[in-house]
N, C-alpha and C positions, 0 to 999 in steps of 0.2 A: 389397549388392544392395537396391534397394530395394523396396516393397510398393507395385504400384496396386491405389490407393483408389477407384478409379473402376467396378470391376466390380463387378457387381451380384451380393450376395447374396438368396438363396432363388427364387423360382420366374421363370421368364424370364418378358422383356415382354410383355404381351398373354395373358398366360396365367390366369383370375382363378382364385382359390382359393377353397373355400368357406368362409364365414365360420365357421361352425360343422358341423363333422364328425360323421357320425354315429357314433359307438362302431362299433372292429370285433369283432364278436363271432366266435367258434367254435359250429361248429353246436350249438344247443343250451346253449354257458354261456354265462359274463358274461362281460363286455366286460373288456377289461384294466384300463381304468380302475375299475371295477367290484371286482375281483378286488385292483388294490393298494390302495382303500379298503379293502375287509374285513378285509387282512391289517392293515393301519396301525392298525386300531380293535379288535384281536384284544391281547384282555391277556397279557403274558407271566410267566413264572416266571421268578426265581432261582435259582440252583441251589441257595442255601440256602435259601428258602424250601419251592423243591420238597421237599427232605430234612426240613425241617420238615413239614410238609402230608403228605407218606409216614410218617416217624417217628412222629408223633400220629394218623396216622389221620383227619386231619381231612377230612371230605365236600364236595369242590366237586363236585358233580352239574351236569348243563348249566345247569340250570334259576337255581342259586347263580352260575356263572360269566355266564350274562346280566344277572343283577340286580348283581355284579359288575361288566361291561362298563356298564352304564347309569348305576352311580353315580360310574365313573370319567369318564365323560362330560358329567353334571352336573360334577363338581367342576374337568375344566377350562375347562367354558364360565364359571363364576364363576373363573377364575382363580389355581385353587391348585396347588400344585407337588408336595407329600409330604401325604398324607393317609392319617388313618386309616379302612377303609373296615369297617363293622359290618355281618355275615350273620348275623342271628341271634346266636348266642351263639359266632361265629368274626369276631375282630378280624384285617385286612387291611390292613399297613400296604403303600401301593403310590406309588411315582416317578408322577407324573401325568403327566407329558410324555412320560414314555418307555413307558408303559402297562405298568407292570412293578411283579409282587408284590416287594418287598422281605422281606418275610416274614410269616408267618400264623400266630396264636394262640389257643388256644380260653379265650375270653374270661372265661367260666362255670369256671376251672381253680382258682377259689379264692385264688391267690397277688394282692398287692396287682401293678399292670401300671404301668406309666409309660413312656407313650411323651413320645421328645424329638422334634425338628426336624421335627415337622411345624407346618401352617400350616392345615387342616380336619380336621374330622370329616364324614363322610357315612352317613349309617345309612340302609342299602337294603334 
């Protein structure tokens, strides 16, 4: 059987569309588009990392996880891929594309640290 090419996809003839839509929002929140930005820009944990960050004890407070979020933002506007990111005296290695802690160490811990395969540092 074959396919007509001739029918027209998306809104019928004479019908115009607007060029730009406004966001639809729910009474009172964001807009969807709104809502899967945040989440897209929302850093994630590992689950080893997480079990790291619970086993040490280590403090991401909101306040650390913004300046967290901001410096994984810098480091993919320049480009980079795996980075170590520095909170103070808590070293944050994180996937940049995928906005994901790989795992978390407290820097100040005395032992000599060597991280491999990364491509930045960003101290936030």
């Amino acid at each position: 059987m074959a396919i007509d090419r001739t029918q027209q996809i998306g809104p019928a003839a004479g019908i115009a569309r607007p060029s730009n839509p406004a966001p639809v929002r729910s009474a009172g929140g964001p807009s969807f588009h709104e809502a899967l930005k945040g989440a897209s820009e929302a850093v994630q944990f590992s689950n080893h990392a997480q079990k790291r960050i619970d086993r040490r004890e280590l403090d991401l407070d909101p306040q650390r996880l913004n300046r967290l979020n901001s410096a994984i933002s810098r480091a993919a506007e320049k480009g980079a891929r795996n980075s170590v990111v520095m909170l103070d005296g808590l070293a944050v290695v994180v996937d940049i594309r995928d906005r994901k802690v790989v795992t978390a160490i407290n820097a100040e811990a005395g032992k000599e640290r060597v991280f491999t395969n990364i491509d930045s540092v960003v101290i936030a």
